[in-house]
Residue, then its C-alpha position, 0 to 999 in steps of 0.5 A: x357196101x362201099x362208102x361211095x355207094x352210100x345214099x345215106x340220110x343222116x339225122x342230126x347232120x348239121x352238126x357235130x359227130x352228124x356232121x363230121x359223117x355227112x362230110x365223111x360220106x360225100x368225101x368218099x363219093x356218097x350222097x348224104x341226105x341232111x336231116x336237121x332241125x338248124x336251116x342255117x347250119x344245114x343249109x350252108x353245109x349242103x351249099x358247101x358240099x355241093x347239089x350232087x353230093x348232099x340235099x338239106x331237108x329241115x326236119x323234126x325227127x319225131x313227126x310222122x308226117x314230116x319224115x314220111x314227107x321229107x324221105x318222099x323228097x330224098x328219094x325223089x332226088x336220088x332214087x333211094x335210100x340205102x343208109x340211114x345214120x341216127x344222130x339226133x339227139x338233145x341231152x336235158x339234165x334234170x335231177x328227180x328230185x332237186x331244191x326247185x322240186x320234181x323233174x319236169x314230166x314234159x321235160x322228161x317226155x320231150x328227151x325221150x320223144x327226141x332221142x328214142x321215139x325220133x329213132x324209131x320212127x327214122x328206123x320204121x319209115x326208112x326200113x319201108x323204103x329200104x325193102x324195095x331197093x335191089x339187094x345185093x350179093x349177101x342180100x342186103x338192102x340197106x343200113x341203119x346205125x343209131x346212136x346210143x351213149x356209155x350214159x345207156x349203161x352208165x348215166x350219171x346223177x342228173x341223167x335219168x331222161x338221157x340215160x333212159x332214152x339212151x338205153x331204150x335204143x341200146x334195147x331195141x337193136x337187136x329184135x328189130x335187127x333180128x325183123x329186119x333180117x327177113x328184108x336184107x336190112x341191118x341194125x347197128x347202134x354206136x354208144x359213143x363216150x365223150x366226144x368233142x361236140x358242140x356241147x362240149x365246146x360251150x363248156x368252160x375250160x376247165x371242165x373240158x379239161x376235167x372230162x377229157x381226162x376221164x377217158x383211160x386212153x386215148x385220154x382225151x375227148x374222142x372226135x367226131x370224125x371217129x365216129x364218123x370212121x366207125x360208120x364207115x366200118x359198119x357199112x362196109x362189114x356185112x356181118x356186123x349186125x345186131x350189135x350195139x358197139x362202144x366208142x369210148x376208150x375204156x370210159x366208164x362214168x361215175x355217179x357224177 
């Protein structure tokens, strides 16, 4: 599949290594689907890249009814959907055990309901869709590219929700790609290491600095469009399958 092919939804898109696929996809001549929680980020990118390329549906990618509904409206709009791209996600540091006392539980649950129960719902509703698009050569009906972290292999003090939700989609790659095989459907997850976002943006300085160098080449912080170059690699490579790829040049994480 070709990018300019793509009918893409992208969780997470108003924003950050999301945004920079959106942006990515339609640049090529693909239509991109914004899934996202902030109406006024999704909005003005969808306004921005126009009616023909994109479409902004607020959504919380947890809810099973939401979803369901909103990927209902996608292919209203344009008659399917062949590319899905999870990238929504929330990282809430918590230590288990610090001076105000036990991690929170429901913090703890709300990581995970976010980053690996939004996954798999994304992964279970769009694949029902995906099975009645028309396959192509090899096939194939669609794609699916999660978004997993080096904090999956290597999480850091402090990191024991993110890292579990994390390494819960690093885990599930493969049987669900090896299911889906029966209907043309590939599975892909990208563990990106640090990467220049929003949230590294609100960090001081210094800091940025400090875990910019933690990265042995290129040593800086990655970029969202890399990610964003990767997507486009997995889509168009037909064998890449079942596999979760690290885009981190060569970080590995200390304890903290």
């Amino acid at each position: 599949m070709q990018l300019q092919e793509a009918i893409a939804i992208v969780t997470g898109g108003a924003s950050g290594m999301g945004e920079a696929t959106v942006r990515h996809i339609t640049a090529a001549g693909g239509k991109a689907i914004i899934f996202d929680m902030n109406e006024e980020k999704g909005e003005a990118l969808a306004k921005e890249l126009g009616a023909n390329a994109t479409l902004f549906l607020k959504t919380n990618v947890s809810d099973a009814d939401g979803v369901e509904g909103n990927l209902a409206l996608a292919l209203e709009r344009f008659g399917a959907v062949n590319v899905v791209i999870n990238c929504a996600g929330i990282a809430t540091p918590g230590k288990v055990l610090s001076k105000k006392g036990p991690h929170s539980l429901a913090q703890f649950e709300q990581v995970l309901q976010v980053n690996l129960v939004g996954t798999f719902n994304m992964i279970r509703l769009a694949a029902n869709a995906m099975q009645h698009n028309e396959a192509d050569e090899d096939g194939q009906r669609g794609i699916i590219i999660n978004t997993a972290s080096v904090a999956a292999y290597e999480g850091q003090i402090g990191q024991a929700a993110y890292s579990a939700s994390k390494g819960g989609i690093v885990g599930m790659t493969l049987p669900i790609a090896r299911e889906l095989a029966s209907i043309g459907v590939r599975v892909m997850t990208i563990a990106p290491g640090l990467v220049e976002t929003p949230l590294f943006a609100g960090l001081p300085e210094n800091a940025q600095k400090a875990l910019a160098e933690l990265t042995p080449f290129p040593n800086r912080l990655g970029k969202p469009s890399e990610y964003a170059q990767l997507v486009e690699s997995i889509i168009q490579n037909t064998m890449l399958n079942g596999e979760v790829i690290r885009l981190d040049g060569a970080v590995r994480l200390q304890p903290k």
